[in-house]
C-alpha positions as CSV (number, residue, x, y, z in Angstrom):
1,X,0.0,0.0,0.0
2,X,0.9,3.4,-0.7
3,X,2.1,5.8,2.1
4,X,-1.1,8.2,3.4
5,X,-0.7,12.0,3.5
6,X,-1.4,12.7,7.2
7,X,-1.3,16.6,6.4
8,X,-4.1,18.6,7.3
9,X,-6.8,19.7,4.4
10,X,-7.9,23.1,6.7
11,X,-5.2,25.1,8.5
12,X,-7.3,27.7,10.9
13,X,-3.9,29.8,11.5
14,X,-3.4,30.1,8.0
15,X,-7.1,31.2,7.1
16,X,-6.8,33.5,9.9
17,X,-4.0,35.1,8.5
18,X,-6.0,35.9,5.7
19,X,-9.0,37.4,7.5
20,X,-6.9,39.5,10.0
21,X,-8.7,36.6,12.3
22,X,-11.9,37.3,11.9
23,X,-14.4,34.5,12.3
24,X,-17.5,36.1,10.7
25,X,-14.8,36.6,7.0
26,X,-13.8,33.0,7.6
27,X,-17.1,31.5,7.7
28,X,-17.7,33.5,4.3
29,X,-14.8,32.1,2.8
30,X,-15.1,28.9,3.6
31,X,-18.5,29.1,2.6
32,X,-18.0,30.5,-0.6
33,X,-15.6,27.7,-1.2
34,X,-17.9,25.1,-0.3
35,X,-21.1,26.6,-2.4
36,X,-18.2,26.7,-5.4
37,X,-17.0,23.5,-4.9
38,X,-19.0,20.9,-6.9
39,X,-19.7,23.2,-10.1
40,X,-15.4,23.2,-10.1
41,X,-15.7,19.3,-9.5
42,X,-18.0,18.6,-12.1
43,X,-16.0,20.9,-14.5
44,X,-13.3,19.0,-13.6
45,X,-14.6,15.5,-14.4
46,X,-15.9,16.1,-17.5
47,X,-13.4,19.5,-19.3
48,X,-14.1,20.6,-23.1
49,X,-11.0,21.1,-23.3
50,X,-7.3,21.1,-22.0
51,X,-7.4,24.8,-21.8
52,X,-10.7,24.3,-19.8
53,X,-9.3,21.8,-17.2
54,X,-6.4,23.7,-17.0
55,X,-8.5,27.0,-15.9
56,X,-10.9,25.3,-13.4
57,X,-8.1,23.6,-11.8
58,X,-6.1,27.1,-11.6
59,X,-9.8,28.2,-10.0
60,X,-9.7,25.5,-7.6
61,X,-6.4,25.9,-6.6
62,X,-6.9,29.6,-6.0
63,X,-10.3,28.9,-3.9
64,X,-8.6,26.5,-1.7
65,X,-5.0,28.4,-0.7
66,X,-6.7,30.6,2.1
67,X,-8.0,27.4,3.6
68,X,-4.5,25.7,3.6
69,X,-1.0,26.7,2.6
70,X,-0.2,25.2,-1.1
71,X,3.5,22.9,-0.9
């Protein structure tokens, strides 16, 4: 079996540097995040295009990095 990632998905420190830790802006980004979520999925399971996939993942990635630090 492969080795599991045991890193966390959400890092509250690092949306909190983002929001000047406030939890009324976090609960709106991560809501906007979630309520974006599966229209990027489904985008993303079924492109037009490379160019397409290319730009929803490039979304996606840009959605997620206030909710945990990109490595």
């Amino acid at each position: 079996m492969g080795k599991v990632n045991s890193a966390p998905v959400f890092d509250q420190e690092h949306l909190a540097r983002y929001t000047m830790a406030s939890v009324d802006l976090e609960r709106e980004i991560v809501g906007l995040f979630l309520n974006q979520l599966p229209d990027l999925l489904s985008h993303l399971k079924a492109p037009a295009d490379a160019k397409e996939w290319k730009l929803f993942t490039h979304t996606l990635k840009g959605s997620a990095k206030p909710l945990a630090p990109c490595k």
